[in-house]
C-alpha positions in Angstrom: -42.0 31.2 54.4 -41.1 34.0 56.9 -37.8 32.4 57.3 -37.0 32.2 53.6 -38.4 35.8 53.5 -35.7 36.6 55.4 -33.1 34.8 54.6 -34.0 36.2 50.9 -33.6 39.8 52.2 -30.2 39.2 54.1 -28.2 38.0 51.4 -29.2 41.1 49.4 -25.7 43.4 49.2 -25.9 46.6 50.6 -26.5 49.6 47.7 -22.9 51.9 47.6 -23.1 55.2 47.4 -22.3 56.7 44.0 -18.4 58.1 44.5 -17.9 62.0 44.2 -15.9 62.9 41.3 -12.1 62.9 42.2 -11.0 66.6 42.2 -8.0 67.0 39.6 -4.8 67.4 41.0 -2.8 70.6 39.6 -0.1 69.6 37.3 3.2 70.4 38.4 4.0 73.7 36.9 0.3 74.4 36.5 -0.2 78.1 38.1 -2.9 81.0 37.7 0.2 83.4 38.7 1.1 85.6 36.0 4.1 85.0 34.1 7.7 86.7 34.3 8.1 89.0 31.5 11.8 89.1 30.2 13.1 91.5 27.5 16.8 90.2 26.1 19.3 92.6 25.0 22.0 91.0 22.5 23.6 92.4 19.8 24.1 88.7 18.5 21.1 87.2 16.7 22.0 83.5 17.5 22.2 84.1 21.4 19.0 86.3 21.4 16.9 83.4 19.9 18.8 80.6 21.9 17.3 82.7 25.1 14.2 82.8 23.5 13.8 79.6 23.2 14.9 78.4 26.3 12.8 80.8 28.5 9.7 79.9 26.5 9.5 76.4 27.3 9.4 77.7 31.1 5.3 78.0 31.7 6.2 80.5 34.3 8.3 82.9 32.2 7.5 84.6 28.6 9.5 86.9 26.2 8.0 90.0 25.5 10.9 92.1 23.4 14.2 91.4 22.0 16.6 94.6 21.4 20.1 94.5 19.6 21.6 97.0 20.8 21.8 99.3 24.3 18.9 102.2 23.0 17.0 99.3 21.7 17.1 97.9 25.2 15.8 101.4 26.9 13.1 102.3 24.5 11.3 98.5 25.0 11.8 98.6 28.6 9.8 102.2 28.3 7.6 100.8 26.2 7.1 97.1 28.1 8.1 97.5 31.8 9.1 94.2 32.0 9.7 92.0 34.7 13.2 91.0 34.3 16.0 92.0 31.8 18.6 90.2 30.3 21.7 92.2 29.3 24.6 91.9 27.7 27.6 94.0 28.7 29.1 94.8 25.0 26.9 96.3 22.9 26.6 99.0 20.0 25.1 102.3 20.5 25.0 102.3 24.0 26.9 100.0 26.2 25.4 97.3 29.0 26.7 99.6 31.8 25.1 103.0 29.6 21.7 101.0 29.5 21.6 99.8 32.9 22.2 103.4 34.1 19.5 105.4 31.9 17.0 102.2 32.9 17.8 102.7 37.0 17.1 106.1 36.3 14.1 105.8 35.1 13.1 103.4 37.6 15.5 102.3 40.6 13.4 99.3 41.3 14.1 97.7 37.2 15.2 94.5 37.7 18.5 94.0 35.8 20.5 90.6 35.1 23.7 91.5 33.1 24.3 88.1 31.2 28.0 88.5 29.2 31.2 87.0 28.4 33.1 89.3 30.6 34.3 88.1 34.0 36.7 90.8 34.9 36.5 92.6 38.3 35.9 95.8 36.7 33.2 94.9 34.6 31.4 93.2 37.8 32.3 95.8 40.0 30.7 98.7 37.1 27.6 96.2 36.3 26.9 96.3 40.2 27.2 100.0 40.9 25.6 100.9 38.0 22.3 98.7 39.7 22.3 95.2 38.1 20.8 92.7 40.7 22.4 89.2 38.8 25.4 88.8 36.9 25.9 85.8 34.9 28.2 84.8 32.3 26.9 82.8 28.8 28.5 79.6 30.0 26.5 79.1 32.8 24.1 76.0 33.1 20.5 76.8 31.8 19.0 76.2 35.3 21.2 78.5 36.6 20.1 80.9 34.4 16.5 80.5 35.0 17.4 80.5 38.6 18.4 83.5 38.3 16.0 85.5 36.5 12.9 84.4 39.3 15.2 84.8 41.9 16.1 88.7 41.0 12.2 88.7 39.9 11.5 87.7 43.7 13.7 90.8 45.1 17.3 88.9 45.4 20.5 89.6 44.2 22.1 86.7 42.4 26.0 86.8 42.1 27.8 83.6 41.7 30.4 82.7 44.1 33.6 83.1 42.3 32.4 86.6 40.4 31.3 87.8 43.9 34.6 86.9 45.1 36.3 88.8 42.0 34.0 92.1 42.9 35.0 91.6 46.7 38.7 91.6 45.7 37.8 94.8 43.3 36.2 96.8 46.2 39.1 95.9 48.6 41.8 96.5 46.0 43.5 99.8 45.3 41.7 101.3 42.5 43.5 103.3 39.5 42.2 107.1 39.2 40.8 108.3 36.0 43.8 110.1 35.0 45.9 106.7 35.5 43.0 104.8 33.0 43.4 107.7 30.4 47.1 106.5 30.4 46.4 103.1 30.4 44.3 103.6 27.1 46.9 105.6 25.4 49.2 102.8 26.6 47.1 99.9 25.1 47.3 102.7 21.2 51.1 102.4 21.8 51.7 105.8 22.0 55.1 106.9 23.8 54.8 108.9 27.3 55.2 111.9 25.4 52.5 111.5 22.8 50.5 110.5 25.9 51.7 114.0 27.3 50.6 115.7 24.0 47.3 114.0 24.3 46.3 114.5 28.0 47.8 118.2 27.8 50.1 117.1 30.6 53.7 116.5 31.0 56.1 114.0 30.0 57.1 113.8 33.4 54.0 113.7 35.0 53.3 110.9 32.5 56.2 109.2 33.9 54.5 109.3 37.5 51.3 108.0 36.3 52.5 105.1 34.4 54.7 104.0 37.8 51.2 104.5 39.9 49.6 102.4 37.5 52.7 99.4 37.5 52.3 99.5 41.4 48.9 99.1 41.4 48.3 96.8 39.2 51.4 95.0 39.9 53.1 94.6 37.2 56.4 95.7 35.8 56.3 96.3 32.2 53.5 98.2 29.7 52.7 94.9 28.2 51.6 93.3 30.9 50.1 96.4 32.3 47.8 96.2 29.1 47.0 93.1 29.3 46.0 92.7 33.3 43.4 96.0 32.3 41.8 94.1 29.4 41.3 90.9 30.9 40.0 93.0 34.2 37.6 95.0 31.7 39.5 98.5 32.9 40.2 99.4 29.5 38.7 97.5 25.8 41.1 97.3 22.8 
């Protein structure tokens, strides 16, 4: 009987211990940080609500203002202090450049990502000085974009190659003086070098030696081409 006894109580299974509850694994994505507030300045409707969309599917980014226009842009970044702005270069009212510089002034650590259509040296080369950290244009690959907006939110400047190499040949290149651009704009009306005298309060022949400073520099050799080398470079808008 013992034996049975214990043969009874050796083929009993040993009792397992009840499992602890598996501790959920954070979705990727899945943070307690705060998100990156972005405030889009677009004079164009469409774009403004194609950025919208696109940075509010990222769950570490939200939108927190929209402006149309350059003043638009300054009073919600006084009134929002956001993270990140998205600007574009041409706008009503006050200008990209106009925005960037009453923002920086207000606050020389604003974060500032000038997002355009403009890829001239000029324009880079004003966006920078004037204290943007990122300079993209509307072509560039969503990724790239959103890239970009946590990487100036983390501190970094973020200039694509081939604009930084267009700012670097900017800063190395001979630059034209004010006086030479006030030509250049009178240029791009038509007006003769002695309307552009009569304008500028200067005289014909002093005209004369501006526009030849301006054809070296720029080199070109006619006032057509000179016009058309400052648009595309963003030294002059027609």
């Amino acid at each position: 009987m013992k034996t049975k006894k214990k043969a009874a109580a050796s083929s009993k299974k040993p009792v397992k211990k009840p499992k602890s509850p598996a501790k959920k694994t954070r979705k990727a994505g899945d943070t307690k940080r705060p998100r990156i507030t972005v405030l889009i300045a677009d004079d164009h409707s469409v774009v403004r609500e194609g950025l919208v969309s696109l940075i509010t599917r990222k769950v570490d980014m939200t939108v927190i203002g929209e402006a149309a226009n350059g003043r638009e842009a300054v009073d919600l970044w006084k009134q929002h202090h956001p993270n990140v702005i998205l600007l574009d270069l041409r706008m009503p009212e006050l200008d990209g450049v106009g925005a960037l510089k009453e923002i920086r002034g207000l606050d020389e650590k604003a974060r500032i990502i000038v997002l355009t259509t403009f890829d001239g040296d000029e324009d880079i080369y004003r966006a920078i000085q004037a204290g943007a950290k990122g300079y993209l244009l509307k072509d560039a690959p969503r990724e790239a974009l959103m890239d970009c907006i946590r990487r100036v939110h983390a501190g970094e400047t973020c200039v694509p190659v081939h604009l930084a190499a267009k700012l670097a040949q900017r800063v190395s290149g001979e630059t034209l003086s004010e006086r030479e651009i006030d030509v250049l704009k009178l240029m791009a009306q038509g007006k003769s070098n002695k309307e552009i005298g009569s304008a500028l309060f200067i005289s014909e022949g002093t005209v004369k030696s501006h526009v030849k400073g301006i054809f070296a520099k720029m080199n070109v050799i006619s006032r057509t081409e000179a016009v058309a080398n400052a648009t595309r470079r963003g030294l002059i808008q027609l």
